[in-house]
mmCIF file as gemmi writes it, N, C-alpha and C atoms, coordinates in Angstrom:
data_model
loop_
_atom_site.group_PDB
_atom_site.id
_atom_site.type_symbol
_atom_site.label_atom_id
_atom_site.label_alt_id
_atom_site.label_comp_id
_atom_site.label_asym_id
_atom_site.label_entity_id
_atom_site.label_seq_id
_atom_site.pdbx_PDB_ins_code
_atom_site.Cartn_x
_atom_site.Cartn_y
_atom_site.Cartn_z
_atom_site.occupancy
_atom_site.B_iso_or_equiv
_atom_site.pdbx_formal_charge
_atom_site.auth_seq_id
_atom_site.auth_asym_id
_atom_site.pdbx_PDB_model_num
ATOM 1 N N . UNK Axp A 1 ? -5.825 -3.829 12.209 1 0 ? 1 A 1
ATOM 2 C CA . UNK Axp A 1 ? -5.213 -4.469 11.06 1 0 ? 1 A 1
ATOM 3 C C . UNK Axp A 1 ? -4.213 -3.506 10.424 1 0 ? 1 A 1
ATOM 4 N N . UNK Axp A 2 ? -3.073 -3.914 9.93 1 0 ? 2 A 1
ATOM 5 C CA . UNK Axp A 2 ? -2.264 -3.085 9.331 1 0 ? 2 A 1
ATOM 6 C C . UNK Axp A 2 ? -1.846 -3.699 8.068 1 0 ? 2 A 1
ATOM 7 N N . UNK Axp A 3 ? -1.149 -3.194 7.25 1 0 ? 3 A 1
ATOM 8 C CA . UNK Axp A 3 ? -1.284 -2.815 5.284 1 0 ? 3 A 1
ATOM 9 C C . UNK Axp A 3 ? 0.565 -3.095 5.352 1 0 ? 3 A 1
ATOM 10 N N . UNK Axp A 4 ? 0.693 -4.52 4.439 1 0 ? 4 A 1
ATOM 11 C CA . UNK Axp A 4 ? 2.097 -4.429 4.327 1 0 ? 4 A 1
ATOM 12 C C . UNK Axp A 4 ? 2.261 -4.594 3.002 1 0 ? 4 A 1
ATOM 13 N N . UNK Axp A 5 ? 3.604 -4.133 2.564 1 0 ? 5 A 1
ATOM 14 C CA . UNK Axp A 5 ? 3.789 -4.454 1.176 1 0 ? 5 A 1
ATOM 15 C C . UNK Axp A 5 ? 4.65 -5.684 0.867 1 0 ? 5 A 1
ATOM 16 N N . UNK Axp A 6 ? 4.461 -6.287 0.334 1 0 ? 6 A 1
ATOM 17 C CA . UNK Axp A 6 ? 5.469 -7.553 0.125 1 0 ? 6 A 1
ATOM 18 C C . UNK Axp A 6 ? 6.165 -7.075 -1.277 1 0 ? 6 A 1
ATOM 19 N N . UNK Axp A 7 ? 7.535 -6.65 -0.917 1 0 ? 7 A 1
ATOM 20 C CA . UNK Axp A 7 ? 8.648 -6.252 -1.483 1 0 ? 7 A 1
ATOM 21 C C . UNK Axp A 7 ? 9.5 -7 -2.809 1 0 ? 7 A 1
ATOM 22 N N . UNK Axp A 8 ? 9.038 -8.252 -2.602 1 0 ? 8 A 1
ATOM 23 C CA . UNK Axp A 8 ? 9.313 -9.172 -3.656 1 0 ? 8 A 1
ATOM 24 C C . UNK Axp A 8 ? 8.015 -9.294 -4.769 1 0 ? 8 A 1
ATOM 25 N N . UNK Axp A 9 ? 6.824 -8.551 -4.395 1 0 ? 9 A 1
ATOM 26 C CA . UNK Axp A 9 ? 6.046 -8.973 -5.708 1 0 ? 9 A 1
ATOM 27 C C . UNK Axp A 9 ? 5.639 -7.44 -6.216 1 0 ? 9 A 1
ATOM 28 N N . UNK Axp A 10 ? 5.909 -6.482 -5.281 1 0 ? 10 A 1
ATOM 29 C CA . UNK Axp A 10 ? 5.649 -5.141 -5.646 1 0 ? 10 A 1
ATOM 30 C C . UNK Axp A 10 ? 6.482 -4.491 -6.82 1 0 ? 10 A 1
ATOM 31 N N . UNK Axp A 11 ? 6.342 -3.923 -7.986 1 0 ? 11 A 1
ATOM 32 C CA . UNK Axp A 11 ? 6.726 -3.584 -9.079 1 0 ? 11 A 1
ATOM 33 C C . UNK Axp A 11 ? 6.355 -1.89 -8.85 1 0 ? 11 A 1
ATOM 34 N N . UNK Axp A 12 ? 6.499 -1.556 -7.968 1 0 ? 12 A 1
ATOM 35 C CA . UNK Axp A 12 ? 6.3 0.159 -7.131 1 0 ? 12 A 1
ATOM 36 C C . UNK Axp A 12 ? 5.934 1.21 -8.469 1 0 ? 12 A 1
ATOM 37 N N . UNK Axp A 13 ? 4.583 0.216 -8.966 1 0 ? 13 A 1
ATOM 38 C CA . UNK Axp A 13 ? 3.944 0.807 -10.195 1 0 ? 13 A 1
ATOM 39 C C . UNK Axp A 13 ? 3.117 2.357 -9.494 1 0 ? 13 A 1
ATOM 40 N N . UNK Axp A 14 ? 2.721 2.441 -8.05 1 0 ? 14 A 1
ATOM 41 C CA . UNK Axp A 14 ? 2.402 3.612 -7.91 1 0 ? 14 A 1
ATOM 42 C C . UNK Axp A 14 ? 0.27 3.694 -7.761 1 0 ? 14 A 1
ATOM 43 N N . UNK Axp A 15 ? 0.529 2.507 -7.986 1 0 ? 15 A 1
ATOM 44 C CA . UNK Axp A 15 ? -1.474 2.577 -7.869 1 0 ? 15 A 1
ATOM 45 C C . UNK Axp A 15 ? -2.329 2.501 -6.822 1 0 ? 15 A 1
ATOM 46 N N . UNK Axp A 16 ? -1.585 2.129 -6.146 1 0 ? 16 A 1
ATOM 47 C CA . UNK Axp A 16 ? -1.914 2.172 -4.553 1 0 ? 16 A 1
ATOM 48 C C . UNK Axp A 16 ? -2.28 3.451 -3.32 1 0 ? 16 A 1
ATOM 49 N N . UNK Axp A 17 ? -0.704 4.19 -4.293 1 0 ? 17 A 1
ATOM 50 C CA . UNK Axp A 17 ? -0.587 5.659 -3.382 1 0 ? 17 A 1
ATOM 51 C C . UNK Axp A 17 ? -1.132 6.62 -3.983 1 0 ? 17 A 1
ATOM 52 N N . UNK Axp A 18 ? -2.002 6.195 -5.305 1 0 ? 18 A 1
ATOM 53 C CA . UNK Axp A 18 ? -2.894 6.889 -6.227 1 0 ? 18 A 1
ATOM 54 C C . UNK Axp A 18 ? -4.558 6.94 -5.557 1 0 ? 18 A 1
ATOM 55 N N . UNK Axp A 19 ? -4.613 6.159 -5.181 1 0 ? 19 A 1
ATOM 56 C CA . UNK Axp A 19 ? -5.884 5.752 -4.291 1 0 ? 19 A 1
ATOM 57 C C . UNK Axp A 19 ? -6.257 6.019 -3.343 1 0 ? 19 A 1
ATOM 58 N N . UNK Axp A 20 ? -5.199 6.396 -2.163 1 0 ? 20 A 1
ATOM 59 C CA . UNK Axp A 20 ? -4.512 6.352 -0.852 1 0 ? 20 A 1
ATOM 60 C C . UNK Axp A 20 ? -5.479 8.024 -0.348 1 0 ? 20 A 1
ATOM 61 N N . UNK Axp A 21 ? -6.991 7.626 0.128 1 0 ? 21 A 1
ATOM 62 C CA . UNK Axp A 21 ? -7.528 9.436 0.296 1 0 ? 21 A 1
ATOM 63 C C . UNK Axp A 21 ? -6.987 9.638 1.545 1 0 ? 21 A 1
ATOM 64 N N . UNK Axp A 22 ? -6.184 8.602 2.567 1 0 ? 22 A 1
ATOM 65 C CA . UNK Axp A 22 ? -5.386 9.219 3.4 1 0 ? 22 A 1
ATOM 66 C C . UNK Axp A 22 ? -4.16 9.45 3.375 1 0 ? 22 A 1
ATOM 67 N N . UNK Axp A 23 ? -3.451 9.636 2.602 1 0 ? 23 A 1
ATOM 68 C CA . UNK Axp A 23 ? -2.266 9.713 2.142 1 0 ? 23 A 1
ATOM 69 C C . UNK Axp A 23 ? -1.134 8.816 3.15 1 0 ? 23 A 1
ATOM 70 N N . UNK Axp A 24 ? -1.777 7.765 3.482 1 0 ? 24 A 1
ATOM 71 C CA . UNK Axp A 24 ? -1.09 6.505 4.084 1 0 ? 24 A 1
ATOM 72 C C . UNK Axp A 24 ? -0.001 6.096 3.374 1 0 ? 24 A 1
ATOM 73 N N . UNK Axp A 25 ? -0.083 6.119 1.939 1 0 ? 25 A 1
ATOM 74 C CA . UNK Axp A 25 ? 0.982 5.321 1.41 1 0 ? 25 A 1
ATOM 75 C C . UNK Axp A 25 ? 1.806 6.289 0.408 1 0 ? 25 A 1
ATOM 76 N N . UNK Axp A 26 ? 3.525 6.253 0.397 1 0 ? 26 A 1
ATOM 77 C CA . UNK Axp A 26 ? 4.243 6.862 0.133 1 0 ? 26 A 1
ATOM 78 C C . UNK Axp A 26 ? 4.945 6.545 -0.772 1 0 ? 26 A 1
ATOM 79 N N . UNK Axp A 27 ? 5.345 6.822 -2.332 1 0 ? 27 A 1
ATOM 80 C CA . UNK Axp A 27 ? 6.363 6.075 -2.874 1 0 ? 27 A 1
ATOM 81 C C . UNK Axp A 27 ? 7.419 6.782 -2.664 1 0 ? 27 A 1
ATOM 82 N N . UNK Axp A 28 ? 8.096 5.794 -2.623 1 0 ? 28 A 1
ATOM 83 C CA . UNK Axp A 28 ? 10.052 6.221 -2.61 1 0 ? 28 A 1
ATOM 84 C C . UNK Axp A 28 ? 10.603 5.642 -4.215 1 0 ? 28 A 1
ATOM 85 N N . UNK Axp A 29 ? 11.894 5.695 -3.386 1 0 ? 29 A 1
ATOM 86 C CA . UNK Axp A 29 ? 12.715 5.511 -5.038 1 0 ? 29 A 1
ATOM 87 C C . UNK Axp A 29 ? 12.541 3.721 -5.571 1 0 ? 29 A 1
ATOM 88 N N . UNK Axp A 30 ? 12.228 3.556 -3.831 1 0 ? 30 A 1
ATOM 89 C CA . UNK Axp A 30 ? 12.614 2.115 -4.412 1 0 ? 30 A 1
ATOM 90 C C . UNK Axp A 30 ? 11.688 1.433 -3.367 1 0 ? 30 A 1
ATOM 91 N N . UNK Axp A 31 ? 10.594 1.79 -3.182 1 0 ? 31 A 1
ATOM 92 C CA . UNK Axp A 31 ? 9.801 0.909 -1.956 1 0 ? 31 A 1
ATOM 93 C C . UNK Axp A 31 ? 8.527 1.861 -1.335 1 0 ? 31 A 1
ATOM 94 N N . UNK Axp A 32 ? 7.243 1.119 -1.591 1 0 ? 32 A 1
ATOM 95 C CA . UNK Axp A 32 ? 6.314 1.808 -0.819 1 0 ? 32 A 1
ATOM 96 C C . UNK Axp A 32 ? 6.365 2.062 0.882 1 0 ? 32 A 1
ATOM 97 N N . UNK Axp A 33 ? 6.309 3.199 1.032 1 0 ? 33 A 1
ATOM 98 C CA . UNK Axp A 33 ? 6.069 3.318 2.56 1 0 ? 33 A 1
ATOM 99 C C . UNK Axp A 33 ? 4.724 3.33 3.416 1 0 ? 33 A 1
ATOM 100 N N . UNK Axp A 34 ? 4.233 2.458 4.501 1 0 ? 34 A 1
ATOM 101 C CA . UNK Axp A 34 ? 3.051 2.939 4.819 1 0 ? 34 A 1
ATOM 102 C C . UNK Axp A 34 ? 3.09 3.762 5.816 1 0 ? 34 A 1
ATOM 103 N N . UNK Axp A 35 ? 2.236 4.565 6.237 1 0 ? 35 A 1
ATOM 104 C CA . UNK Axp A 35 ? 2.402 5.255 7.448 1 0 ? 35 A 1
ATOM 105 C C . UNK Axp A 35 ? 0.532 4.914 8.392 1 0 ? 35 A 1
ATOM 106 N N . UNK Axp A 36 ? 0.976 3.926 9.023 1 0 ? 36 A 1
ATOM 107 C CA . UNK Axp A 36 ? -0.188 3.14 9.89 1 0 ? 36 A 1
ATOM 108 C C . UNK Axp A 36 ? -0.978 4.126 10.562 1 0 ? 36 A 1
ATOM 109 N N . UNK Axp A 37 ? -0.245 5.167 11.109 1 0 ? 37 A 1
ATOM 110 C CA . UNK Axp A 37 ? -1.613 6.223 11.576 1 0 ? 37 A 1
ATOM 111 C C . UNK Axp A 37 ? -2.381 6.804 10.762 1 0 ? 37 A 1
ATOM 112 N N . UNK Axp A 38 ? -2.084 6.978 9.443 1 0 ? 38 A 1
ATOM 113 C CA . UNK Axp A 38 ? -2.919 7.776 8.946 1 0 ? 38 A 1
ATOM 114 C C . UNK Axp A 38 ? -3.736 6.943 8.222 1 0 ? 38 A 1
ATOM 115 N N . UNK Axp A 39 ? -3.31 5.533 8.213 1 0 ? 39 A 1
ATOM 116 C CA . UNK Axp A 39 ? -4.191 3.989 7.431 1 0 ? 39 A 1
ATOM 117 C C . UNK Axp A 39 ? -5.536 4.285 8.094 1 0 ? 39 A 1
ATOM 118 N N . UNK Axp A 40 ? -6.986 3.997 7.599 1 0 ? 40 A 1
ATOM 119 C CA . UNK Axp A 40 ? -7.812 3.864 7.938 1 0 ? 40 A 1
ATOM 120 C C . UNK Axp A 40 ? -8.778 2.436 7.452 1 0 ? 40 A 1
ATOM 121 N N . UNK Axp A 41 ? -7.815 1.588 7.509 1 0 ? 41 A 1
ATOM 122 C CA . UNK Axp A 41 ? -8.042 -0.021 7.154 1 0 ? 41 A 1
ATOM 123 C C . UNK Axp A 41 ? -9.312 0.397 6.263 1 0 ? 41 A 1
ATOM 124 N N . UNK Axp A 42 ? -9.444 0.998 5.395 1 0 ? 42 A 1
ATOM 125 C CA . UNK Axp A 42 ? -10.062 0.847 3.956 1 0 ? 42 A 1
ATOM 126 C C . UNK Axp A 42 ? -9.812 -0.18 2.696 1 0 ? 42 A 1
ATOM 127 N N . UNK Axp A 43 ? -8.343 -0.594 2.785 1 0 ? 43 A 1
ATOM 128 C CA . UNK Axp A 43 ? -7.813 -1.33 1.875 1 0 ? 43 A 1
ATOM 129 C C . UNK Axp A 43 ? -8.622 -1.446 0.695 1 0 ? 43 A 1
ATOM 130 N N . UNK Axp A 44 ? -8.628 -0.309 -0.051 1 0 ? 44 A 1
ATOM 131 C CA . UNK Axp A 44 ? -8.915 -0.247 -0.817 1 0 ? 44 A 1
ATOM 132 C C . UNK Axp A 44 ? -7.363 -0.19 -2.175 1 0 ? 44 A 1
ATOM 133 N N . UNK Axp A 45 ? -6.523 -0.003 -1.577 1 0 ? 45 A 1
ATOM 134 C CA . UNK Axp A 45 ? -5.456 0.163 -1.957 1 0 ? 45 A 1
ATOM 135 C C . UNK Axp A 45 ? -4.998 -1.472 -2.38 1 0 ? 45 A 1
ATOM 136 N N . UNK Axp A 46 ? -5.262 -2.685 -1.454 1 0 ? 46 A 1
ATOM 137 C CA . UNK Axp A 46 ? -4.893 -3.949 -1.961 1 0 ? 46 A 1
ATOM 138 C C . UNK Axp A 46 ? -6.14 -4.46 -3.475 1 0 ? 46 A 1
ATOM 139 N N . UNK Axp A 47 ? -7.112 -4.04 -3.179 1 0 ? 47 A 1
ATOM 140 C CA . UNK Axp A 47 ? -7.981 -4.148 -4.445 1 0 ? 47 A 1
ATOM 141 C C . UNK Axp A 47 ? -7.415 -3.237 -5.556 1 0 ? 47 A 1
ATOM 142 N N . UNK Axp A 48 ? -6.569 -2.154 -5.657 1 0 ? 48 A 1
ATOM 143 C CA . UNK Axp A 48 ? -6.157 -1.888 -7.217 1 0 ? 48 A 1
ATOM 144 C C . UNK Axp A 48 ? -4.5 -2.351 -7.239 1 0 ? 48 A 1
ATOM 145 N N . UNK Axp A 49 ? -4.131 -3.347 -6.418 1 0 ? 49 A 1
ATOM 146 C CA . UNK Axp A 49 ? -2.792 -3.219 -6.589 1 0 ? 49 A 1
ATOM 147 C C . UNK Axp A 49 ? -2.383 -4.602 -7.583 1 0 ? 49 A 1
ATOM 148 N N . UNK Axp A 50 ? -2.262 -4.315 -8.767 1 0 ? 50 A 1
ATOM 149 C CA . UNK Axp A 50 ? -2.436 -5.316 -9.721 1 0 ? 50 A 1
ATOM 150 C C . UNK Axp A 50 ? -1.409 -6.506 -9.924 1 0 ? 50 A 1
ATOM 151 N N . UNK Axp A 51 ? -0.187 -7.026 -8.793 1 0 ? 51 A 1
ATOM 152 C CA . UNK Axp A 51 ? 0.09 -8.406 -8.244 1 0 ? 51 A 1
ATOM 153 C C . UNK Axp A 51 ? -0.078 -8.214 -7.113 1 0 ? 51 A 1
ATOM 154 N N . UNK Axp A 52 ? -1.101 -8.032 -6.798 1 0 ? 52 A 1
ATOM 155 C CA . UNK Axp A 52 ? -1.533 -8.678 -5.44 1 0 ? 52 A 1
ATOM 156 C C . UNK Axp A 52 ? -0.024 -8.403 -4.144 1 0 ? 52 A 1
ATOM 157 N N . UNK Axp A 53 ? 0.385 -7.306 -3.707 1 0 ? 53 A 1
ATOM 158 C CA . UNK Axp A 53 ? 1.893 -6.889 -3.569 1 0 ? 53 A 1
ATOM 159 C C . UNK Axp A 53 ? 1.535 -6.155 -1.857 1 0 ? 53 A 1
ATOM 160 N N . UNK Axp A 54 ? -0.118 -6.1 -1.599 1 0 ? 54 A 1
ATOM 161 C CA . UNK Axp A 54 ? -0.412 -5.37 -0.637 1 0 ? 54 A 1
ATOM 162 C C . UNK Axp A 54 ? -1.016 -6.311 0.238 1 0 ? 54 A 1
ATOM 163 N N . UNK Axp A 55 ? -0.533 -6.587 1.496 1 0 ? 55 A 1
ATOM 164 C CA . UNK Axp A 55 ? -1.172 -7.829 2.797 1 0 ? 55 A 1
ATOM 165 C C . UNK Axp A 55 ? -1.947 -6.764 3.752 1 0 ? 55 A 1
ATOM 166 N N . UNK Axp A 56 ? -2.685 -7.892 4.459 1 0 ? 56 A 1
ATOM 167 C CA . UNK Axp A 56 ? -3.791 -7.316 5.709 1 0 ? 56 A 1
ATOM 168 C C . UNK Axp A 56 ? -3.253 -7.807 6.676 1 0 ? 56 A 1
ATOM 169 N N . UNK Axp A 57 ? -2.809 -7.702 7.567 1 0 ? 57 A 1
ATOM 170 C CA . UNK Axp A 57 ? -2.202 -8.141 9.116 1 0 ? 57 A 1
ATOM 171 C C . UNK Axp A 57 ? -2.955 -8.069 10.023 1 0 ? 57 A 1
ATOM 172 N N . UNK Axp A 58 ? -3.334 -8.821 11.043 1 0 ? 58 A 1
ATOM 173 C CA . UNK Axp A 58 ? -4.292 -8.516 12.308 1 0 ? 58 A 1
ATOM 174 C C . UNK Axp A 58 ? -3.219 -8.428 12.961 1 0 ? 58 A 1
């Protein structure tokens, strides 16, 4: 499973990559980055992301 951000509801408030104990997720200036190898489908990151801005992909 892989961790996407949907770019239109994300407000790159930063709570996600606050969470992130694999340092999977990256903020930029203007867009979260994931980096899938180091994801360990915890998604714990879509449970604090407060509009719902983080998807699960099979």
């Amino acid at each position: 499973m892989t961790v996407t951000i949907n770019r239109n509801k994300c407000g790159y408030c930063g709570a996600c990559v606050a969470v992130c104990s694999t340092l999977a997720l990256d903020l930029k200036e203007v867009r979260i980055e994931v980096d899938e190898e180091l994801c360990n489908s915890c998604f714990i990151c879509k449970k604090v992301c407060p509009v719902g801005a983080i998807e699960v992909k099979k």
